[in-house]
C-alpha positions as CSV (number, residue, x, y, z in Angstrom):
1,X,4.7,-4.5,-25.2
2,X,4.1,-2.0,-22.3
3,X,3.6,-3.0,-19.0
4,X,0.4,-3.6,-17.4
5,X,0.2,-2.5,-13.6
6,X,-2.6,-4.6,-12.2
7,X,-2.2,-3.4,-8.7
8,X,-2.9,0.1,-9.8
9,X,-6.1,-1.1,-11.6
10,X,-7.6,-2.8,-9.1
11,X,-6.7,0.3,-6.8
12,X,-8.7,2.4,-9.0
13,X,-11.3,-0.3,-9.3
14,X,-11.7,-0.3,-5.2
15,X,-11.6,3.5,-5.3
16,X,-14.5,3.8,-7.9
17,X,-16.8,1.3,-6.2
18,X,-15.8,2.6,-2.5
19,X,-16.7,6.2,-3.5
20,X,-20.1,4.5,-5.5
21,X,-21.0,2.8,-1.9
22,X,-20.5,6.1,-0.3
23,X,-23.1,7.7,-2.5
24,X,-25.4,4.9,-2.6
25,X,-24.9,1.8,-0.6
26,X,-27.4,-0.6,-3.0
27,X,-25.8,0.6,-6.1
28,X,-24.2,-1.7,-8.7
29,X,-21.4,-0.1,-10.8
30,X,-21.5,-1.3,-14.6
31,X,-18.5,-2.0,-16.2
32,X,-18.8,1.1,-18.7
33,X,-18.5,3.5,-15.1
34,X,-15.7,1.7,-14.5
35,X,-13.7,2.6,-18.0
36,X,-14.4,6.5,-17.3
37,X,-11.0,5.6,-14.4
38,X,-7.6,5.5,-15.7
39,X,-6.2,3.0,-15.9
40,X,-9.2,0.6,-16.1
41,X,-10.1,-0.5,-19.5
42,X,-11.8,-2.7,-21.7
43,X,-8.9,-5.2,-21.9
44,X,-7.3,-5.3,-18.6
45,X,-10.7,-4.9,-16.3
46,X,-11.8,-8.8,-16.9
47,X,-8.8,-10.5,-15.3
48,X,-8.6,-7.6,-12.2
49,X,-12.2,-7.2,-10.9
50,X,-12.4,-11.8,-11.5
51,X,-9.1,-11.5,-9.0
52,X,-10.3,-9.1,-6.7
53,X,-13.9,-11.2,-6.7
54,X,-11.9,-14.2,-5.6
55,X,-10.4,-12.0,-2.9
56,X,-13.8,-11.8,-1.8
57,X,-13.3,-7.9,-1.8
58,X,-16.3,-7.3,-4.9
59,X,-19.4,-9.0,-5.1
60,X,-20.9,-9.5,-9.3
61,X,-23.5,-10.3,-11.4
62,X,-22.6,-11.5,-14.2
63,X,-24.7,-11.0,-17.6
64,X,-25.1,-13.2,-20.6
65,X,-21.5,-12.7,-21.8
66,X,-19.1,-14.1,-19.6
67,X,-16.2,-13.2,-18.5
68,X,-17.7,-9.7,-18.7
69,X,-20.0,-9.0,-15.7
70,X,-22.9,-6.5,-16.0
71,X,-22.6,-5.0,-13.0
72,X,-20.2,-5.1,-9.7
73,X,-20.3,-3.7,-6.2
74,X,-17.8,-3.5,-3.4
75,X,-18.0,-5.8,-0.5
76,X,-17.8,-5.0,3.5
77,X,-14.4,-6.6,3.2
78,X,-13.7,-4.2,0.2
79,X,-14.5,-1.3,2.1
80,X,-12.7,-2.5,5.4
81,X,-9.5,-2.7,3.0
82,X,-9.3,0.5,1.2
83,X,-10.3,2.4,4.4
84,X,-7.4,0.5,6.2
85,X,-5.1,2.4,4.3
86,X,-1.8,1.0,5.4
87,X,-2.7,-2.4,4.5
88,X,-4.5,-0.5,0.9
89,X,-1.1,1.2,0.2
90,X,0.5,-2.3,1.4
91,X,-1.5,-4.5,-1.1
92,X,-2.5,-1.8,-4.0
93,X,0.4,0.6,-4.2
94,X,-0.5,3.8,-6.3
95,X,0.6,4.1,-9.4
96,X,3.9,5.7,-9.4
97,X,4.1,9.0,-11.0
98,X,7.5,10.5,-10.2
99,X,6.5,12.0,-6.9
100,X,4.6,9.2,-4.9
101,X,6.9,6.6,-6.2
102,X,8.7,6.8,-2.9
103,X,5.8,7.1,-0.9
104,X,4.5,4.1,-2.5
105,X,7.5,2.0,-1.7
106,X,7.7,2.5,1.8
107,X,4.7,-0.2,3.1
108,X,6.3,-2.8,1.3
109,X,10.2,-1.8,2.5
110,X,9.1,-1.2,6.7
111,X,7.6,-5.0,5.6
112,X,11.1,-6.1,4.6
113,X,12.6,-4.8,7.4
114,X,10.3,-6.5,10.1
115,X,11.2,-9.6,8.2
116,X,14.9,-9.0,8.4
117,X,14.6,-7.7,11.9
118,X,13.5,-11.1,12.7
119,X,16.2,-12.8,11.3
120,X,18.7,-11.2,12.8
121,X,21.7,-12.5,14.4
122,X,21.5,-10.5,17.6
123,X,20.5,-11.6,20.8
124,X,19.4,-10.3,24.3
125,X,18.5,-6.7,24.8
126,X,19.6,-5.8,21.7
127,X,17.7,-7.5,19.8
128,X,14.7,-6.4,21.8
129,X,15.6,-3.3,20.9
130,X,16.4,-3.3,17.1
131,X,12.5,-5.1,17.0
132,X,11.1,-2.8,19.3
133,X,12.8,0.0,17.4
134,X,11.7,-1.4,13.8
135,X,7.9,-1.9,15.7
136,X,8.0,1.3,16.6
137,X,8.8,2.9,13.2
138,X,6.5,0.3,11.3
139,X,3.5,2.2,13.7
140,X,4.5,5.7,12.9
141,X,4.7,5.4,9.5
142,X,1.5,3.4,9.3
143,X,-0.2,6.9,9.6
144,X,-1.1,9.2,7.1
145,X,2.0,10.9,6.1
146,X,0.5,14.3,7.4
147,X,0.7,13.0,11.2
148,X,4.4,11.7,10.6
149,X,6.6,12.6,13.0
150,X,9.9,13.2,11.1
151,X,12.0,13.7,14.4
152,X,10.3,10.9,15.4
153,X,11.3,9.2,12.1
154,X,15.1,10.0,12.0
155,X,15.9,9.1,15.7
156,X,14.1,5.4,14.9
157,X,15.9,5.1,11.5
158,X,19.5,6.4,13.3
159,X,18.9,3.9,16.5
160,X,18.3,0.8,14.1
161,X,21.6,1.7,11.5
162,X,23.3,1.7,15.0
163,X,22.1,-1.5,16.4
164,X,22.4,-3.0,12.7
165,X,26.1,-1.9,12.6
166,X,26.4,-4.2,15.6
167,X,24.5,-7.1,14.3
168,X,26.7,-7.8,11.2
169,X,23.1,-8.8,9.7
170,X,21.4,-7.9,7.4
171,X,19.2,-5.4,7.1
172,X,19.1,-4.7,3.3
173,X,16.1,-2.8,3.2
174,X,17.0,0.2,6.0
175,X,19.1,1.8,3.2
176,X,16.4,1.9,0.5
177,X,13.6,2.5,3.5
178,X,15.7,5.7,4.7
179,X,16.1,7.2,1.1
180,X,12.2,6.8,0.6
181,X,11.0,8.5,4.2
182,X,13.7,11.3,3.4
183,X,12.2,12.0,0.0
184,X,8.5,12.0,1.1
185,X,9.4,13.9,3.9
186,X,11.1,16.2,2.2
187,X,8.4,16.3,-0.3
188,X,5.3,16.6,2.4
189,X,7.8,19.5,4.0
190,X,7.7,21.3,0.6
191,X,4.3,20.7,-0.1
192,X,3.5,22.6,3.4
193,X,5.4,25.7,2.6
């Protein structure tokens, strides 16, 4: 049985009704619109658009065969999230696809870390420092990847292995965290040439 990414779907339902709202605010979407996105479909579009209803980020009307709606629309809420997109990427990765799979994976790792920061053994100023350091990172990366800075991002990452190395905590996700910024940037740097 193949797996079933419902974060991607209800990424691509957000997208779809965000860029509907753009073109006409009053607009309800039917569900048949909806289907014309990969990887929304017939089967998995019921359980995602009820979820993200509950998350109060689409509104529905729903028609005379329930659980199917007849028509949906994004809400204010909706629209604050997918233009937030740190907290988007954060709670609806894309859909990996061999070269955003990194790219994708760095919201949730810079998340780890700030929770690991925290729970670090360290104390005094360097502590202050590793979370002021980790702070610090979390803020540039929360940019569009186009405005990273990547000497920015290599000093922050080398300052927080060296204050780790000190700790003896544990800061599990800095390794996988460094592999993914050096593979986007790597890939945003090829992508400019």
């Amino acid at each position: 049985m193949k797996h079933t990414d419902h974060k991607a779907i209800r990424r691509a339902i957000l997208e779809t009704l965000y860029a509907a709202y753009l073109s006409d605010p009053l607009r309800m979407v039917e569900p048949e619109a909806l289907f014309a996105r990969p990887p929304i479909t017939r089967e998995n579009i019921i359980p995602n658009i009820h979820y993200l209803y509950d998350r109060k980020l689409v509104e529905m009307m729903m028609g005379y065969t329930p659980p199917m709606f007849s028509a949906v629309r994004i809400t204010t809420t909706g629209i604050d999230m997918v233009e937030d997109r740190y907290t988007f990427n954060l709670q609806f990765p894309e859909q990996p696809d061999g070269t955003g799979e990194a790219e994708s994976a760095i919201p949730y790792l810079v998340e780890q870390l700030v929770a690991q920061g925290d729970l670090t053994p360290l104390d005094g100023w360097t502590r202050r420092q590793l979370l002021g350091d980790i702070q610090f990172l979390r803020t540039e990366v929360a940019q569009h990847r186009s405005q990273w800075r990547p000497e920015v991002i290599h000093a922050l990452l080398d300052w927080i292995e060296l204050r780790h190395q000190e700790s003896d905590g544990g800061l599990a996700a800095l390794s996988p965290l460094r592999a993914a910024l050096n593979q986007t940037l790597a890939t945003t740097e090829h992508q400019r040439n």
